[in-house]
C-alpha positions in Angstrom: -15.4 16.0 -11.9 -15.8 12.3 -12.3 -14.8 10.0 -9.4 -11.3 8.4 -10.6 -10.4 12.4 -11.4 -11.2 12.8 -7.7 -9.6 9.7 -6.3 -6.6 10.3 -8.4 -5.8 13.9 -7.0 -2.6 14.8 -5.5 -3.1 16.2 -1.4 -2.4 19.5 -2.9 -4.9 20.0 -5.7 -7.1 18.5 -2.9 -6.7 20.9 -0.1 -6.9 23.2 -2.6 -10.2 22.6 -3.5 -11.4 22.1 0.1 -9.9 26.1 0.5 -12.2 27.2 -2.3 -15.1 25.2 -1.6 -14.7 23.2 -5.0 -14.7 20.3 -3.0 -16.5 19.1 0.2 -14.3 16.6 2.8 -17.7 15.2 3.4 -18.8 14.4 -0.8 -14.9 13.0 -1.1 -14.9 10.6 1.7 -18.3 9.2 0.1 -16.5 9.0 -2.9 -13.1 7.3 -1.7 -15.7 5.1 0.6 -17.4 3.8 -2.3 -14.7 3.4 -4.7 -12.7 1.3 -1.6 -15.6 -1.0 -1.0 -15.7 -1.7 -4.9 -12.0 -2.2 -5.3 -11.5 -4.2 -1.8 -13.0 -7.7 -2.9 -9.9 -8.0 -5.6 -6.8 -6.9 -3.4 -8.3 -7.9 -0.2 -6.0 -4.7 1.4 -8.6 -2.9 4.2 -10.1 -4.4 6.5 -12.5 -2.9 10.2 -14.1 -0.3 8.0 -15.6 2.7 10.4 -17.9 4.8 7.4 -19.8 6.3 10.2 -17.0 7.4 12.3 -15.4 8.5 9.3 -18.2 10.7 8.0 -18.6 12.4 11.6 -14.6 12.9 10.9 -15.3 14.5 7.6 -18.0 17.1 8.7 -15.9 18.2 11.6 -13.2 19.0 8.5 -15.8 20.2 6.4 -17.1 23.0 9.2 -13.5 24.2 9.3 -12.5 24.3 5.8 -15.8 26.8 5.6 -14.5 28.8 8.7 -11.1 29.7 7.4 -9.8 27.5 10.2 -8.0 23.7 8.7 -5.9 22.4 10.6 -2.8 21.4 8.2 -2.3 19.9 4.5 -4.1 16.4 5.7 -7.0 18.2 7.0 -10.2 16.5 5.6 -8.0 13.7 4.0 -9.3 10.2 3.9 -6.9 7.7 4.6 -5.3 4.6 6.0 -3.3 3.2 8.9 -1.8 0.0 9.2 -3.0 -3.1 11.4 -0.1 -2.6 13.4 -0.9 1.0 14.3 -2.7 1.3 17.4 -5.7 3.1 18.2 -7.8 3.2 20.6 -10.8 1.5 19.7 -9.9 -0.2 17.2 -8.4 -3.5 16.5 -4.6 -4.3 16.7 -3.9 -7.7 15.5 -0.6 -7.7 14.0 -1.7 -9.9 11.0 -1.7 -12.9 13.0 -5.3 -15.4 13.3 -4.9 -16.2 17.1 -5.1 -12.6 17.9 -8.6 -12.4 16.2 -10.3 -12.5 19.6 -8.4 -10.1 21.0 -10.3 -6.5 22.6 -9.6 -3.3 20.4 -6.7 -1.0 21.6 -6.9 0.8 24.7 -3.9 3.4 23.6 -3.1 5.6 20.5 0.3 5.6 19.0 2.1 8.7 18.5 1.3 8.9 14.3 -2.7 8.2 15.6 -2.5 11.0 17.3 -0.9 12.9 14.9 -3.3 12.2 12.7 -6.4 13.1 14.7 -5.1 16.6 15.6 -4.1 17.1 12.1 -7.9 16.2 10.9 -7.1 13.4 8.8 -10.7 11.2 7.9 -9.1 7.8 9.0 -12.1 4.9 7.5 -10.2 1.7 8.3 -7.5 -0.1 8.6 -4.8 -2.0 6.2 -3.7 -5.8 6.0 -0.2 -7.0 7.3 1.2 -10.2 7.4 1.6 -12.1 10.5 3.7 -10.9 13.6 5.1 -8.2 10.5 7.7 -11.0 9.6 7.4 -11.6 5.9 8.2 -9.0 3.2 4.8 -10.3 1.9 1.3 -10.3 1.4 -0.3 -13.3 3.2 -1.6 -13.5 6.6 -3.5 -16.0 8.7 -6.1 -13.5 9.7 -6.6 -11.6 6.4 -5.7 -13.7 3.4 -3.5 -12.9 0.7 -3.5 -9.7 -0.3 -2.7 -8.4 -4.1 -1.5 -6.1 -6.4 -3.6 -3.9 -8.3 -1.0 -3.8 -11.0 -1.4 -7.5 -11.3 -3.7 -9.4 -9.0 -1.1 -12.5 -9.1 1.3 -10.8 -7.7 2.6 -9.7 -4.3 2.4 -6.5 -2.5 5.7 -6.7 -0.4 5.6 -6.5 3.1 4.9 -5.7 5.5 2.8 -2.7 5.3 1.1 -4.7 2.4 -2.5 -3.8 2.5 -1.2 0.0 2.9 0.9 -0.7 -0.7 -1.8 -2.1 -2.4 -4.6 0.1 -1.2 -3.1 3.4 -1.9 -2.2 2.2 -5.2 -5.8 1.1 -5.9 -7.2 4.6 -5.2 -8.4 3.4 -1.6 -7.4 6.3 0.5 -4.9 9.1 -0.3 -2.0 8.1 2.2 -1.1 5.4 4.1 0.9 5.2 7.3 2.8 1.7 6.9 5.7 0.7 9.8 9.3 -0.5 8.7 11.6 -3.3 10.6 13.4 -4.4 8.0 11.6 -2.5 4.5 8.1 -2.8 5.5 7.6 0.8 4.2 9.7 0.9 1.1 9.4 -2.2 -0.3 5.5 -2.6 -0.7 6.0 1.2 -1.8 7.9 -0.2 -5.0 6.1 -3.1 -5.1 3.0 -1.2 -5.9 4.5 1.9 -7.6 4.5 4.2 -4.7 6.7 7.0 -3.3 7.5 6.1 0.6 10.0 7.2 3.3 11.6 5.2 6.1 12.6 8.0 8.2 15.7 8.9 10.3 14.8 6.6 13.3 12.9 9.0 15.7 11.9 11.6 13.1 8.3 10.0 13.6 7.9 8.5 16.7 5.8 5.1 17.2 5.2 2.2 19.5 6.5 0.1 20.9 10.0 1.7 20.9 11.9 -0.1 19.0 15.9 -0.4 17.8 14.6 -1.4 14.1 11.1 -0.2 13.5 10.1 2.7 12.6 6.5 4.4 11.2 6.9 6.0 7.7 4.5 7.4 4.8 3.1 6.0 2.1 1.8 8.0 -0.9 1.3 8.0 -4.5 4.1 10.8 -4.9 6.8 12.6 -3.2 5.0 15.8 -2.5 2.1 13.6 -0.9 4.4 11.5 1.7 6.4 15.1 2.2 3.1 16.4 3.3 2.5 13.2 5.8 5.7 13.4 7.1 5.4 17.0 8.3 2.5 16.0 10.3 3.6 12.6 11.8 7.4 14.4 12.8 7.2 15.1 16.3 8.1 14.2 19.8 6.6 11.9 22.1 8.7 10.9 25.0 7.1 7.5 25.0 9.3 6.8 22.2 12.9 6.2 23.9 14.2 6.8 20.2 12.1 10.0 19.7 14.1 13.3 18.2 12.9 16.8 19.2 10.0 18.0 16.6 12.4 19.8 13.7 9.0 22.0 12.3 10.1 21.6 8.8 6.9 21.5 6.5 8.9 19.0 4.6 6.3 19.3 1.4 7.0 23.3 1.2 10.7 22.7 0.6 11.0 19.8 -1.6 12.5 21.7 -5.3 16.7 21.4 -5.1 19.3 21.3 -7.5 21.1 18.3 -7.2 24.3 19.7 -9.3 27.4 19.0 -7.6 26.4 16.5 -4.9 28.1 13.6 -4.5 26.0 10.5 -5.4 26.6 7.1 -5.1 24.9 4.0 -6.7 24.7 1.1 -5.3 23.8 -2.6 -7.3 25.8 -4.8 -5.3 25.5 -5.3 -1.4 28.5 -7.7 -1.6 26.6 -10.5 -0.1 23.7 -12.7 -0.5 20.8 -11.8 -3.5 22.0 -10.2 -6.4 19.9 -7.9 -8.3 18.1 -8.7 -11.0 19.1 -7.2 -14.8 15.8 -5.1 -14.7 16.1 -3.8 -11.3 19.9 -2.7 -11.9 19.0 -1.3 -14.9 16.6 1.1 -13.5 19.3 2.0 -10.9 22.1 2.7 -12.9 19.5 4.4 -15.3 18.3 6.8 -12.3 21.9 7.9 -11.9 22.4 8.8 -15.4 19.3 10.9 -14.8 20.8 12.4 -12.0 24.4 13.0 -13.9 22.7 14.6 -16.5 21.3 16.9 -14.1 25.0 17.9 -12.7 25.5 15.6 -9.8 28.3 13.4 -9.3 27.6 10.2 -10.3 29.9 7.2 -9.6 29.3 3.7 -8.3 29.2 3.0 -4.6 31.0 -0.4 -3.1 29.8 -1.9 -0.4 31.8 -2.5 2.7 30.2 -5.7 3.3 31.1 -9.2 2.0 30.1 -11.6 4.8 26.5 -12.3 5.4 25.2 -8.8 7.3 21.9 -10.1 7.0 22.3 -13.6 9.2 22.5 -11.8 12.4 19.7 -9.1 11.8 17.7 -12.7 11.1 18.7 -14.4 14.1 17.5 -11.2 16.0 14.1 -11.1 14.0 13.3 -14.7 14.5 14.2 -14.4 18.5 12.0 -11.4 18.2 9.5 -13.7 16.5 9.5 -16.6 18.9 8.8 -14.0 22.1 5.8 -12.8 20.1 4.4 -16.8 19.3 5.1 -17.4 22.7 2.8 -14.4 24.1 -0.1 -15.5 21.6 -3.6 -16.3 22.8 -4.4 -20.4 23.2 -4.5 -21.2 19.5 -4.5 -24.2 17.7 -1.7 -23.8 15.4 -3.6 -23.9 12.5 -3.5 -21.8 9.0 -6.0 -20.4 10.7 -4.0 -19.2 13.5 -0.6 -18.2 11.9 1.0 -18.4 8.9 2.8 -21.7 8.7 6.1 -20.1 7.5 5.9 -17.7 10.2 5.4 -20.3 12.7 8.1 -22.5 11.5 10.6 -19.5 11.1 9.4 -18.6 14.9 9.9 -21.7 16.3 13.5 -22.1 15.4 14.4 -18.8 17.8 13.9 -20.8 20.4 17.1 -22.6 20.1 19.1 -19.5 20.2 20.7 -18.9 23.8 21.0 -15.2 24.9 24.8 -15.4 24.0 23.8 -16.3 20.7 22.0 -13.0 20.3 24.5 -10.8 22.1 27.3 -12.1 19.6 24.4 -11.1 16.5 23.6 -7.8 18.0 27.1 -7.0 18.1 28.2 -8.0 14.1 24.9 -5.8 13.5 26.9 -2.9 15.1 30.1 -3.7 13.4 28.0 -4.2 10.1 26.7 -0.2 11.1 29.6 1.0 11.6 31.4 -0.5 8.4 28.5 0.4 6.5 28.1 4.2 7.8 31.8 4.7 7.3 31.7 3.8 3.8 29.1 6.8 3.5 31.5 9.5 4.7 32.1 11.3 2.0 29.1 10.8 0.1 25.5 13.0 -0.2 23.4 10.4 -0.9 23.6 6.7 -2.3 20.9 5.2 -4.7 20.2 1.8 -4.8 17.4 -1.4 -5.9 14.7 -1.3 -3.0 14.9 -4.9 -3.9 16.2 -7.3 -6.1 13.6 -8.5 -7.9 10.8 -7.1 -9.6 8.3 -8.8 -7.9 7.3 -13.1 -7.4 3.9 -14.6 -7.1 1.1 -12.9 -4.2 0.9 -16.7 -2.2 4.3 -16.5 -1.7 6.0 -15.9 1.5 8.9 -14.2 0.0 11.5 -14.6 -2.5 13.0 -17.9 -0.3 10.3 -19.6 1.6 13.2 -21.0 4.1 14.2 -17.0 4.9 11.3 -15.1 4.4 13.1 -11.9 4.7 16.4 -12.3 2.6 15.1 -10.5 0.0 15.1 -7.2 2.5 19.3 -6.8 2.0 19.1 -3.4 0.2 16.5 -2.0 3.0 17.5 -3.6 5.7 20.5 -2.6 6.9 19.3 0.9 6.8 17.3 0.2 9.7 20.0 -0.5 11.7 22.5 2.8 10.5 18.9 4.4 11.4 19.5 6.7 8.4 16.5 8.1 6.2 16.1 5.7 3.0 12.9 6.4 0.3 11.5 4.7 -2.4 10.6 5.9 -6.0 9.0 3.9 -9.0 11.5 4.8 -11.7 10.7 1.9 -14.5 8.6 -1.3 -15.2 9.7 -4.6 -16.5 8.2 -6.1 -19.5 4.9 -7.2 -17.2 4.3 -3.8 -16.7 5.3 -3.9 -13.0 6.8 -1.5 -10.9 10.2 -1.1 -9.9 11.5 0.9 -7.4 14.8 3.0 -6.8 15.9 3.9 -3.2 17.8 7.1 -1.9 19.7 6.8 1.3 21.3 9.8 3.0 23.1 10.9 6.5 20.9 10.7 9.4 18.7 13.7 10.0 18.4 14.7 6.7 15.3 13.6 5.7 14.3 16.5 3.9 17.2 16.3 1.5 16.2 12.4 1.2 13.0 13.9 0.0 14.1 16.3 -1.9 16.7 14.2 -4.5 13.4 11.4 -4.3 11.7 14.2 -5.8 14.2 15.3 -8.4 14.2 11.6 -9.6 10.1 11.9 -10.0 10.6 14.5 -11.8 13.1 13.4 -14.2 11.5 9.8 -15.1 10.5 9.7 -18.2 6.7 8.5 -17.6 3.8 10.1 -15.5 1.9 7.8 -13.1 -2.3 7.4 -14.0 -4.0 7.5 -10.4 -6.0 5.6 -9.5 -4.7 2.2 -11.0 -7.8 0.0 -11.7 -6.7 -3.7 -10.7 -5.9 -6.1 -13.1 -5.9 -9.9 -13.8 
């Protein structure tokens, strides 16, 4: 087997090969090593490599595999976590330059720890942008990072090295984190399959209202397979659910005749989607009509600005973290100088200000998760665009975030929302099509996410070799 047929497997055909001994844990990490150290210079996506302590991670999977004994479909696995994952040990910078001196972790986070008892070979860390404010590649401590499907253009944010990386053949999986779209939208960016779970499903901290940990994964069977080890309970997490036990990967083939699906193209406010990116939608529910759902458009309940508010609530959020930086110098260096700028201006917000925000973000939630009664599942743009240059901070460099409107607001309903690469414009870039359904059900998220792979008329090559 040649090493892009062994970077390009599924986790299935993977694991499967680890059970026969086709495959050793140990020869594929070397292989994914390698291949990520030659692929890295161009997309600039990993960063605080651990080879060594990977290796060790990889025999300790390779003397199980041989004894009958693996602990779980990641078992052996090499992959990612994001910058803003914490682990003890290692660094936790948040994307931002000032935070460059800081001492490694001295905790794990709930999917860390998942990971290790699962036997996953984690060999290093992905690239965020800073304080995981922009929908974008570019950060004060790592650079700009890239797009393997075109180098001059962005990865989304903010899980962007985890996006790019995955995509690049750098690591299997990825666990990214998801405020506002940080999951799905590098996901599309890149050509992924990822998951912003029902808040809880996967537990993560800080506990947070908005954010959430997700996987990342080059198709729906691989982030079913992540999600069924990072679902659990950890009563750190104030938000945490009970551990459901579904092996999410094992369940993943319905029919999708007779539900009731919605699609969405408008959010009735602010960016509008581009003719590409509707196009795919609207061409993913004829897919799904064709296949005996039922297909008609969804409105949106929303015509003022629901996004304003979740923005004044970011950039408070923002300030607090500038505020708490190490002395810095306010530099490039230090932070990104959008970032910064967008930071400083949550300082003129009084508390009142951000009460009367939090509650139109409840009245938004509650407008927009009545508008879902009735409805299975609604499919949408994970963004409007297609994609815009990799040095830029967004889509709007005054609003770095405005582009989010399609994800967004799912983080505040807290309801499951994935991400599928259904077409590409005429640059041969990705565009992705979201599924949203009711809170809880993840696994039928999954499972219509995975009827759509199925029905798109292309197959994805893995790895993708970056190019100009």
């Amino acid at each position: 087997m040649s090493a892009a047929e062994l970077i390009g497997m599924s986790l299935a055909g993977l694991t499967e090969a680890y059970a026969s001994r086709a495959l050793s844990p140990v020869e594929v990490l070397r292989t994914v090593l390698g291949h990520a150290e030659a692929v890295n210079p161009a997309i600039n996506a990993l960063f605080c490599f651990r080879p060594e302590q990977a290796i060790a991670s990889a025999q300790g999977s390779e003397a199980r595999w041989k004894a009958g004994a693996a602990l779980g479909p990641l078992d052996g696995v090499p992959m990612t976590v994001k910058d803003s994952v914490a682990m003890i040990g290692w660094p936790y910078f948040h994307g931002i330059g000032a935070n460059r001196a800081l001492p490694p972790s001295n905790y794990d986070s709930p999917p860390t720890i998942a990971l290790r008892e699962a036997g996953a070979v984690i060999f290093a860390k992905t690239t965020m942008p800073d304080c995981g404010l922009m929908a974008s590649g570019i950060s004060s401590l790592h650079g700009v990072t890239r797009n393997p499907w075109g180098l001059a253009w962005n990865t989304g944010g903010s899980s962007a090295g985890a996006g790019a990386s995955v995509a690049a053949g750098a690591g299997y999986v990825s666990v990214g984190t998801d405020i506002a779209g940080s999951v799905r939208l590098p996901a599309a960016h890149c050509g992924l399959a990822g998951l912003k779970p029902t808040h809880g499903r996967v537990p993560h901290l800080p506990a947070d209202t908005m954010r959430m940990a997700g996987p990342m994964g080059r198709s729906v069977d691989d982030i079913a397979r992540l999600l069924t080890v990072l679902t659990r309970q950890d009563e750190r997490d104030t938000w945490s659910l009970p551990a459901d036990g579904v092996r999410y990967h094992e369940h993943l083939k319905r029919d999708v005749k007779g539900l009731k699906i919605g699609v969405l193209t408008d959010m009735g406010f602010g960016m509008k989607a581009e003719a590409a990116v509707r196009c795919a939608v609207e061409a993913a529910g004829k897919l799904l009509a064709g296949a005996g759902a039922i297909v008609q458009p969804f409105t949106s309940p929303l015509t003022d600005d629901a996004y304003a508010p979740i923005d004044l609530f970011l950039q408070v959020r923002g300030y607090l973290e500038y505020a708490s930086l190490p002395p810095h110098g306010d530099t490039a260096r230090d932070i990104n100088p959008y970032v910064r700028a967008w930071c400083l201006g949550g300082a003129k917000h009084s508390g009142a200000d951000l009460y009367r925000a939090l509650g139109q973000i409840a009245k938004m939630k509650a407008a927009l998760l009545a508008a879902f009664e009735g409805w299975d599942y609604v499919i949408a743009p994970t963004l409007p665009v297609v994609n815009f240059p990799a040095e830029e901070p967004g889509v709007s460099r005054e609003m770095p975030l405005a582009h989010t409107l399609f994800t967004a607001m799912f983080n505040q309903t807290c309801q499951p929302a994935s991400t599928v690469c259904m077409a590409f414009d005429s640059r041969h870039l990705p565009i992705g099509v979201q599924v949203t359904g009711h809170r809880f059900d993840d696994l039928g998220v999954l499972q219509v996410t995975k009827a759509l792979e199925d029905m798109r008329s292309f197959a994805m090559d893995w790895p993708f070799k970056p190019r100009p």
